[in-house]
C-alpha positions as CSV (number, residue, x, y, z in Angstrom):
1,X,53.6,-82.1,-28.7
2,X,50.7,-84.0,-28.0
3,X,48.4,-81.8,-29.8
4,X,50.7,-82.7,-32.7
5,X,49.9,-86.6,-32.3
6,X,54.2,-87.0,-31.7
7,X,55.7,-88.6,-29.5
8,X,59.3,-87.3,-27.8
9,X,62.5,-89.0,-27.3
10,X,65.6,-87.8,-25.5
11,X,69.3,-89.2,-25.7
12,X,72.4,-87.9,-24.0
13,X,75.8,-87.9,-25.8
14,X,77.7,-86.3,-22.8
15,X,79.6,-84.7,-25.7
16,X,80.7,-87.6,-26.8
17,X,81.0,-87.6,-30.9
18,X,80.8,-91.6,-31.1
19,X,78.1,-91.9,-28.8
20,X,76.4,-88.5,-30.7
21,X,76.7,-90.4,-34.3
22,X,75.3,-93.6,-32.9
23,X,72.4,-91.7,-31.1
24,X,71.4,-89.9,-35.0
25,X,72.1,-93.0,-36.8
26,X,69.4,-94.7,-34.3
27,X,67.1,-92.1,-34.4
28,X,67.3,-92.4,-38.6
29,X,66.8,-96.2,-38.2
30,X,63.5,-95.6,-36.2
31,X,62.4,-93.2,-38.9
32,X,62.0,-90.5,-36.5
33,X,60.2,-87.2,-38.3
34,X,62.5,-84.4,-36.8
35,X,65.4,-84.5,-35.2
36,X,66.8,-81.3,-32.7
37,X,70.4,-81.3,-31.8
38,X,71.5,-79.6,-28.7
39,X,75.4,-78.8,-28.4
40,X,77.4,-81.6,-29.0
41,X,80.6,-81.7,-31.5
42,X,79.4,-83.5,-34.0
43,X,80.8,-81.7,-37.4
44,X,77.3,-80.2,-38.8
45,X,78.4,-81.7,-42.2
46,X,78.8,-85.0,-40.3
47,X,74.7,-84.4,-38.5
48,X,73.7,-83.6,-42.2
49,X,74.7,-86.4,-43.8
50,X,73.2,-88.9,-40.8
51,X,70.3,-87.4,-40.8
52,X,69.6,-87.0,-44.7
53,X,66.0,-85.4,-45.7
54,X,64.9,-85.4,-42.1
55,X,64.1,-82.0,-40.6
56,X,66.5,-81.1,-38.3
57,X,67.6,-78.3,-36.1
58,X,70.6,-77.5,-34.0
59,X,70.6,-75.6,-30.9
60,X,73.2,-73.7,-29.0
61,X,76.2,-74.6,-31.0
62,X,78.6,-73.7,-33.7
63,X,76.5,-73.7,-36.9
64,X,77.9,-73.4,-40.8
65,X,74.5,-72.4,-42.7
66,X,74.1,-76.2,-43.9
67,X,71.1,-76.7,-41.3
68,X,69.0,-74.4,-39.2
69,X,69.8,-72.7,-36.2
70,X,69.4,-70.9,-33.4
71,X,71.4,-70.0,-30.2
72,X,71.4,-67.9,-26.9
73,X,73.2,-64.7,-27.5
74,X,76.3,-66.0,-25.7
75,X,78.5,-62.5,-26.3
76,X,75.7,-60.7,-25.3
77,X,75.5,-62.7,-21.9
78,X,78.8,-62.2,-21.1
79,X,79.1,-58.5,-21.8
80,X,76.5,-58.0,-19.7
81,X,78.2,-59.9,-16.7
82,X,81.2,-58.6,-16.9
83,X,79.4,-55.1,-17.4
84,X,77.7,-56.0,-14.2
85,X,81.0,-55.9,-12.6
86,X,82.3,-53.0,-14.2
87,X,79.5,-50.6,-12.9
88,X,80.2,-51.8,-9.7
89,X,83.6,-50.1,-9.7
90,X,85.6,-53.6,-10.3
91,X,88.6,-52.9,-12.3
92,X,90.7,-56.2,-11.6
93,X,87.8,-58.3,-13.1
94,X,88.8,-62.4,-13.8
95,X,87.2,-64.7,-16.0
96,X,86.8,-68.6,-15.6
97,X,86.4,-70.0,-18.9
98,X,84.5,-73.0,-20.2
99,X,86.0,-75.8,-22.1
100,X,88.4,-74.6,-25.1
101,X,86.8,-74.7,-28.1
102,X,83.3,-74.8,-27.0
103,X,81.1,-72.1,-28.8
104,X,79.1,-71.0,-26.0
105,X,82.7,-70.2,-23.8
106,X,83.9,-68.8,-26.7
107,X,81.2,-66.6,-27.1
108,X,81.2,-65.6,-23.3
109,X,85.2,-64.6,-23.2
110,X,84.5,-62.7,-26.5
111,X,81.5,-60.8,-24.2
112,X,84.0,-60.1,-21.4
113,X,86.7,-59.2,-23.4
114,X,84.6,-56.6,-25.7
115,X,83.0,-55.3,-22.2
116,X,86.6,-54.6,-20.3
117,X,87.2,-52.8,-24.0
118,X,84.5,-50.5,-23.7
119,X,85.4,-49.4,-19.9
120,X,89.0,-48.5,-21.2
121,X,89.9,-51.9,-19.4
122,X,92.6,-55.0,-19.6
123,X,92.7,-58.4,-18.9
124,X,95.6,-58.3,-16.7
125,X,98.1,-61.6,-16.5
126,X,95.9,-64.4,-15.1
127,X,93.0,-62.9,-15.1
128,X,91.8,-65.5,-17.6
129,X,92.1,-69.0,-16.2
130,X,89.9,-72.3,-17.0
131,X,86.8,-73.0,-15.1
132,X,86.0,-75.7,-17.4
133,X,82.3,-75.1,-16.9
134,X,83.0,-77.5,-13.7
135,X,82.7,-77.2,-9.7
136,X,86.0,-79.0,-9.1
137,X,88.3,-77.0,-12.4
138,X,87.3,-73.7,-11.0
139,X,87.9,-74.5,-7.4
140,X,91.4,-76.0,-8.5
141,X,92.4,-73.5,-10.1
142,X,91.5,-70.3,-9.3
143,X,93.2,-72.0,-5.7
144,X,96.5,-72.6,-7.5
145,X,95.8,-68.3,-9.4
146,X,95.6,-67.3,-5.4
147,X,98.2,-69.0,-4.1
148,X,100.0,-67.7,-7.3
149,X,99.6,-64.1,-6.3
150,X,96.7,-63.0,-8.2
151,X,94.1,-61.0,-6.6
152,X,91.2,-60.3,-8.3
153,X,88.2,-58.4,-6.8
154,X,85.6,-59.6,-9.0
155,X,85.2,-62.8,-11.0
156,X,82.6,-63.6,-13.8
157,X,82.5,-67.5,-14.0
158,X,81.4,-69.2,-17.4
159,X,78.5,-71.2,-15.7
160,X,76.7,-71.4,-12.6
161,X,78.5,-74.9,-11.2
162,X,82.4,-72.9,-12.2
163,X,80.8,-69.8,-9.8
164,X,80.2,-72.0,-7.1
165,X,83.7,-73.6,-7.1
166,X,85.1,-70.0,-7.7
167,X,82.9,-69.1,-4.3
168,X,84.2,-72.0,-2.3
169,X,87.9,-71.7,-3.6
170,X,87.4,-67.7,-2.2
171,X,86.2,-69.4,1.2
172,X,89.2,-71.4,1.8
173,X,91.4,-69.1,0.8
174,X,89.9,-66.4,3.4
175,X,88.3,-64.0,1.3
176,X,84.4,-63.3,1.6
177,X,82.0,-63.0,-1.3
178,X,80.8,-60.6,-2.0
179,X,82.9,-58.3,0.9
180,X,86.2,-59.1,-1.1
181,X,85.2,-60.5,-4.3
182,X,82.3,-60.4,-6.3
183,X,81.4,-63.2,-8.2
184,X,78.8,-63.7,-10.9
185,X,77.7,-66.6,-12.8
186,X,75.9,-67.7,-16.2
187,X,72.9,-69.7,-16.5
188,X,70.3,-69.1,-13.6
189,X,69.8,-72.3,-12.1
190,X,67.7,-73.5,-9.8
191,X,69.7,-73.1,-6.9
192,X,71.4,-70.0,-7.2
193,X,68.5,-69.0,-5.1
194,X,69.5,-71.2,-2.3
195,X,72.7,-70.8,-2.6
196,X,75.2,-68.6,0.0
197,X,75.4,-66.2,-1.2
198,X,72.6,-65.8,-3.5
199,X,74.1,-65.9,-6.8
200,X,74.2,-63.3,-9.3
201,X,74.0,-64.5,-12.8
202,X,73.1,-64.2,-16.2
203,X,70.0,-65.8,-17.0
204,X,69.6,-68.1,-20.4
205,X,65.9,-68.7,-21.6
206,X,65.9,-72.1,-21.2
207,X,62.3,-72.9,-21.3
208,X,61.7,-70.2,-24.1
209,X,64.2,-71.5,-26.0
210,X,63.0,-75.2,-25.7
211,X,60.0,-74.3,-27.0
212,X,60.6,-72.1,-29.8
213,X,62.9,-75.4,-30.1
214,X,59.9,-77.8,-30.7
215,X,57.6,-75.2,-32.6
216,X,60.3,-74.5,-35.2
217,X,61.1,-78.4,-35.8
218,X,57.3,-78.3,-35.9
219,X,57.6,-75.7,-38.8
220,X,60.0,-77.2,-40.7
221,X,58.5,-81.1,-40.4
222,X,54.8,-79.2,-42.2
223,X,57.1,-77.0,-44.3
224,X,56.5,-73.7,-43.0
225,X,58.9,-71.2,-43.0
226,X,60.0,-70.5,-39.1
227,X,60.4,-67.0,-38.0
228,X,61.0,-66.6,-33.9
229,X,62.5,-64.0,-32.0
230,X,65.0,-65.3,-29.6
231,X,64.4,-63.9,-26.0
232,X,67.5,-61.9,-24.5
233,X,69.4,-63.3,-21.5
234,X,69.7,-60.9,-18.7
235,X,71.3,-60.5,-15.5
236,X,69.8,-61.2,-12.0
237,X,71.1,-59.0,-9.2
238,X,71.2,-61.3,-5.7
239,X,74.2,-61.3,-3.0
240,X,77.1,-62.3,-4.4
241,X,78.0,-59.1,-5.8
242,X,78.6,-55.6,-4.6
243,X,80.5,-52.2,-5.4
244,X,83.7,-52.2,-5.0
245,X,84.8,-50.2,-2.0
C-alpha cells in the first residue's frame, strides 16, 4: 500500500470474540481509515457497530449483507476433493471436519456431501468424524474410528494440518497412504510439497485473495464501487492419492 501513502497493521484474535472486540475497538481509537476482517466470530452486527463509518470488509466468514464481503468458494473446494476421490474409484470416502459451526467447514462438508450425491453415493456410519482443522483431533480420532472398525479407503481432510494427522494416524495403524488410503487435503501449504507423501490438496488463493483484499478496502476508503472476480480454488494432484484398486 505504499503507493497509497498507508501504512498496515495486523492483530491476531486466535478466534477469540473478546480479544476480536478489543482488537476493533483499538483500531477505532487509532482512527485507523479501513479496517479488513478475516474470520473470526465476531457477530457482523457486533463489527458494525465497533467500527461505525469506517470502511470495512470481511473475509472468509459468515456474512449477513450489513458489510461487504468476499470468500473462497468453500463448497466448491470441497466438491472438488471429494470428487477427486470419487474418480479414483473410492466409494468408502471419509470426511474430517473442521470446528462445528465454522463457515469455511461448513461449507466443505456441504461440498463433500453434494459430491457423494452426484456419484449416487452415501456417507456411510462414521464416515464423518471431527478433524477439528488440527494435527492432534484428526490423529485422535480417526485412531479411535479405526480401532472402531471403520475402514475407509479414502479420506478428504478439512485442512492441510487435519491431512497430515489423518496420514500419520494411517501409519500407526498399518495402513499405507496412498497404497490403502488416499488422503487429500484443503489449503496448499507450503509443505505439502515436502511432505511424505506429497499431499494432494485443494488449493485456496491466498495471495489473490489478500490482494483483491487490500484493493477493495482501497475502493471502498476513495468511494469506488469494487467489482473483483474471485479466483477458483483447485485441486493439486501429488502422491497421496491414487485409484482404488
Amino acid at each position: 500500500m505504499r503507493n497509497h501513502s498507508y501504512d498496515i497493521i495486523i492483530e491476531t484474535t486466535n478466534w477469540e470474540q473478546s480479544r476480536e472486540r478489543h482488537e476493533l475497538q483499538d483500531l477505532v481509537s487509532r482512527q485507523v481509515d479501513g479496517i479488513i476482517v478475516v474470520g473470526g466470530d465476531l457477530a457482523e452486527e457486533d463489527i458494525a457497530a465497533l467500527t461505525g463509518k469506517i470502511p470495512t470488509l470481511l473475509m472468509c466468514r459468515r456474512g449477513k449483507g450489513i458489510l461487504p464481503l468476499i470468500n473462497v468458494d468453500n463448497e466448491m473446494g470441497g466438491y472438488l476433493a471429494t470428487n477427486h476421490l470419487v474418480q479414483l474409484g473410492h466409494k468408502k470416502i471419509m470426511h474430517l471436519t473442521g470446528p462445528s459451526g465454522n463457515i469455511d467447514s461448513e461449507n466443505r462438508i456441504a461440498g463433500y456431501l453434494r459430491s457423494l450425491q452426484n456419484a449416487g453415493l452415501v456417507a456411510e456410519p462414521g464416515m464423518v468424524i471431527d478433524g477439528h482443522f488440527e494435527s492432534r483431533n484428526a490423529f485422535q480420532n480417526l485412531t479411535t474410528a479405526l480401532k472402531g472398525g471403520v475402514k475407509p479407503t479414502a479420506i478428504f481432510a478439512a485442512n492441510d494440518h487435519s491431512a497430515f494427522g489423518a496420514i500419520q494416524a494411517l501409519h500407526q495403524y498399518g495402513l499405507r497412504v496412498p497404497e490403502d488410503v488416499s488422503v487429500i487435503g484443503f489449503d496448499d501449504l507450503p509443505i505439502d510439497e515436502y511432505y511424505i507423501p506429497r499431499l494432494t490438496t485443494v488449493r485456496q488463493p491466498f495471495a489473490e485473495m489478500g490482494e483483491i483484499g487490500v484493493r477493495y478496502l482501497l475502493d471502498l476508503i476513495s468511494g469506488n464501487k469494487p467489482n473483483y472476480d474471485i479466483p477458483p480454488v483447485q485441486v493439486i494432484i501429488r502422491d497421496s492419492t491414487q485409484t482404488q484398486g
